[in-house]
TIZA-615077 format. One record per residue (C-alpha): x, y, z. Coordinates in steps of 0.05 Angstrom, whole numbers, padded with zeros to 5 digits, always signed. Layout:
BEGIN
XYZ;...
END
This chain:
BEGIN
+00768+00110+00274;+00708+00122+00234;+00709+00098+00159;+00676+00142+00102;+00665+00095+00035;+00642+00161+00006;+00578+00166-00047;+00564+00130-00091;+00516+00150-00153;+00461+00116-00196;+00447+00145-00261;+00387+00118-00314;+00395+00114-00390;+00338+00164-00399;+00300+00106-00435;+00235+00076-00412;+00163+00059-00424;+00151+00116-00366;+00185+00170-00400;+00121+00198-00421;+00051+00206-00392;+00014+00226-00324;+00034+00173-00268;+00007+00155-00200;+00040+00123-00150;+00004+00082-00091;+00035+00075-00025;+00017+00059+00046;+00037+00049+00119;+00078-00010+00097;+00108+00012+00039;+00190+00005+00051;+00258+00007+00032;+00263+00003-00044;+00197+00020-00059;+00198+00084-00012;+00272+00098-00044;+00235+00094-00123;+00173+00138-00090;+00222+00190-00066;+00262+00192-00128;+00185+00207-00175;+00165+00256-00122;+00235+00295-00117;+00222+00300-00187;+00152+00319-00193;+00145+00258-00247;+00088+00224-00209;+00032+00250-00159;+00038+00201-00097;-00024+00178-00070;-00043+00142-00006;-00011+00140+00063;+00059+00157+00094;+00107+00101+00085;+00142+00066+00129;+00207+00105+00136;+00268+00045+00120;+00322+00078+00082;+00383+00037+00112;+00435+00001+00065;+00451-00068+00110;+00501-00124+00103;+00494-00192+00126;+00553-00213+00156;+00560-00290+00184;+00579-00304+00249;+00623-00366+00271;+00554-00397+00311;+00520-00392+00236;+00481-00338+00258;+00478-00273+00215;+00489-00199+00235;+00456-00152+00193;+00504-00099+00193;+00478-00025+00177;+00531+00009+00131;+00495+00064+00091;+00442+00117+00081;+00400+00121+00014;+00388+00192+00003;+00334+00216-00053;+00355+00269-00106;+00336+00323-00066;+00376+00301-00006;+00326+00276+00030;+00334+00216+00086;+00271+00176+00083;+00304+00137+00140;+00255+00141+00202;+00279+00159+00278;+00293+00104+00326;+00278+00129+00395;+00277+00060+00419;+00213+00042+00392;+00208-00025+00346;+00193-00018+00278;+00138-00078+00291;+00101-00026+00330;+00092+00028+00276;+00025+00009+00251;-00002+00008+00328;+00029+00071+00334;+00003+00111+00281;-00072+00082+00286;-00066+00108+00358;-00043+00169+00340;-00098+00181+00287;-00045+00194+00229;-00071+00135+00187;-00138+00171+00178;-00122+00254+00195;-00066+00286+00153;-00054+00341+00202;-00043+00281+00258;+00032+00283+00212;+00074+00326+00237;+00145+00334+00204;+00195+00391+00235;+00218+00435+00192;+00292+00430+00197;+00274+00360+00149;+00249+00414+00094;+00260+00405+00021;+00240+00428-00043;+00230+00381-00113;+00273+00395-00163;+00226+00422-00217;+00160+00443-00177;+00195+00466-00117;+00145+00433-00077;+00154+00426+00001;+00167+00354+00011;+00200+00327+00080;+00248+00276+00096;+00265+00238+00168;+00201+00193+00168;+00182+00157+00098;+00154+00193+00042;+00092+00231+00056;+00043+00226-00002;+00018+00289-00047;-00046+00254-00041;-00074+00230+00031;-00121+00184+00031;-00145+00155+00098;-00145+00080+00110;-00217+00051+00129;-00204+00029+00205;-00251-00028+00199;-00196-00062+00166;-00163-00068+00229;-00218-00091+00269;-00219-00161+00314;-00273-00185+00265;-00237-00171+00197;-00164-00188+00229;-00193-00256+00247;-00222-00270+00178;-00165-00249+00147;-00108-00277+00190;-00142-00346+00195;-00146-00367+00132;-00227-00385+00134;-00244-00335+00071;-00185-00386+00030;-00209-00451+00052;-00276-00437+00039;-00272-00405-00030;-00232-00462-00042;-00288-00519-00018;-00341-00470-00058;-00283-00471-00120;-00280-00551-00120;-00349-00568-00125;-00367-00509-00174;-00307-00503-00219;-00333-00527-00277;-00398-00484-00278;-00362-00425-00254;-00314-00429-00316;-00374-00438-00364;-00409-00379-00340;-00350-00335-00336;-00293-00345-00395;-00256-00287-00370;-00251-00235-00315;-00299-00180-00339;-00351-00226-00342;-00345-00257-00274;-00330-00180-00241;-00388-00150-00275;-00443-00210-00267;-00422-00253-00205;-00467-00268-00138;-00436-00281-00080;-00487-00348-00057;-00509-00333+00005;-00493-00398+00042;-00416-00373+00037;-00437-00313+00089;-00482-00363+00130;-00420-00415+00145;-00387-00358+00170;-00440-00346+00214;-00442-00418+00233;-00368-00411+00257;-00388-00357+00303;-00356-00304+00258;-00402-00252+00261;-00388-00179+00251;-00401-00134+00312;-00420-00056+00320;-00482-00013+00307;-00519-00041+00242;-00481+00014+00194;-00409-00026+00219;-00447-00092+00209;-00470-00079+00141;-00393-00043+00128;-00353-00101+00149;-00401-00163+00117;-00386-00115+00051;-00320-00121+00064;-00321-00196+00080;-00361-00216+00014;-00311-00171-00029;-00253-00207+00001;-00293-00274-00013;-00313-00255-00080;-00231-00239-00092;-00205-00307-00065;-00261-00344-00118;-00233-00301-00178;-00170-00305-00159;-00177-00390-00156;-00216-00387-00228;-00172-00345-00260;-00106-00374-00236;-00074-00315-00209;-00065-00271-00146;-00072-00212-00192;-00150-00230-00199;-00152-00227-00128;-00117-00149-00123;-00165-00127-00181;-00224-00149-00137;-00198-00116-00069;-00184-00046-00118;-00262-00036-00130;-00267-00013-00061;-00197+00009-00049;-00204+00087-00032;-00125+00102-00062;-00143+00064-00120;-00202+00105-00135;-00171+00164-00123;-00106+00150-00169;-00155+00135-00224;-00193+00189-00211;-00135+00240-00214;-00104+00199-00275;-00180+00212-00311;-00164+00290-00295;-00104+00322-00332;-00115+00392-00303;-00126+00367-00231;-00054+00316-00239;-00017+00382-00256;-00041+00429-00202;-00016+00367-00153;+00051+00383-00187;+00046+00449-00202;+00070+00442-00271;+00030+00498-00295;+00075+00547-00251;+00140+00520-00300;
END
């Protein structure tokens, strides 16, 4: 016979440092489980505008449970639910969740908002706004912001997946170090005033990775190639992967957009509708 544990419910202290103030949050294709479940929660209500791309759609509570062979069943034995009531939990229909980014790139939804469709039995309302939101397939931002496909192309994917852009910021790191920190004590400095040398771009070249496409793609992804170089140097001077993210956010089109909306009080509460309460 089935077994109902019932509901169980979370409540806050109403203390924090995010109490107060205009907040934007960031999320994408791969944003999951917890952080979709917090996303939901700010959205639901209308504390934060939500920026970026539809999330992934986990909202399953599982238990591992060990198995005599030492293998490990990850048992599925609860729903999260948002305050509104919403499921964030995607469908199944026997497709793998390793295929979801594949999927939505083919189905343009990564870089057309009306390529999302949600059915409107999965209609809600936030709890202070009473904003449409929808639930059955991740949280879908107030914000959409399409992804730049060139991030997914063979030429960026290889760069990336490889590990060439580490090693040779790394090489160009260990014979340069102690210039490099001379000329730029801190972050700002280096961010504001550094040249990418050229001979970086020409090893790559020299490897045979060489962007292809008409000369606007060219120019697009050797942009995108020197940022991403640029970001694994900083990130080696400065010690810390955070370096790295702060490089990558000068071109990230969210990013800009969350600032730009944090920079405009009037435009954050027409996303929210706050005027209308």
């Amino acid at each position: 016979m089935p077994r109902d544990g019932g509901k169980d419910y979370y409540y806050t202290g109403g203390q924090g440092q995010f109490m107060m103030g205009n907040m934007v949050v960031l999320i994408d294709q791969s944003t999951a489980s917890s952080s979709e479940i917090l996303t939901g929660a700010l959205q639901d209500w209308d504390r934060a505008v939500v920026v970026g791309q539809r999330s992934f759609g986990k909202g399953l509570m599982q238990k591992p449970v060990n198995l005599l062979d030492g293998s490990v069943l990850q048992l599925t034995g609860a729903r999260y639910y948002t305050p509104a009531g919403r499921s964030i939990q995607k469908p199944y229909h026997g497709h793998a969740y390793e295929d979801n980014l594949t999927t939505r790139l083919k189905s343009g939804e990564l870089t057309h908002a009306q390529n999302i469709h949600f059915p409107d039995s999965l209609k809600y309302k936030t709890l202070v706004g009473k904003r449409t939101v929808y639930g059955g397939g991740g949280i879908m931002p107030d914000v959409f912001v399409p992804i730049d496909t060139l991030e997914f192309s063979p030429y960026f994917q290889q760069l990336v997946g490889s590990g060439i852009i580490s090693q040779i910021a790394f090489e160009y790191m260990d014979q340069n170090r102690a210039t490099l920190q001379k000329q730029y004590p801190d972050f700002q400095s280096y961010e504001k005033n550094f040249q990418l040398p050229a001979e970086l771009m020409e090893r790559l070249a020299k490897m045979g990775i060489t962007p292809k496409g008409n000369e606007a793609t060219q120019a697009r992804l050797k942009t995108m190639a020197e940022l991403h170089l640029k970001a694994q140097i900083a990130s080696q001077l400065f010690g810390s992967n955070t370096y790295y993210q702060r490089m990558l956010n000068s071109e990230n089109g969210s990013y800009l957009r969350a600032i730009a909306i944090l920079k405009k009080p009037k435009q954050y509460e027409q996303y929210l509708q706050i005027s209308q309460h």
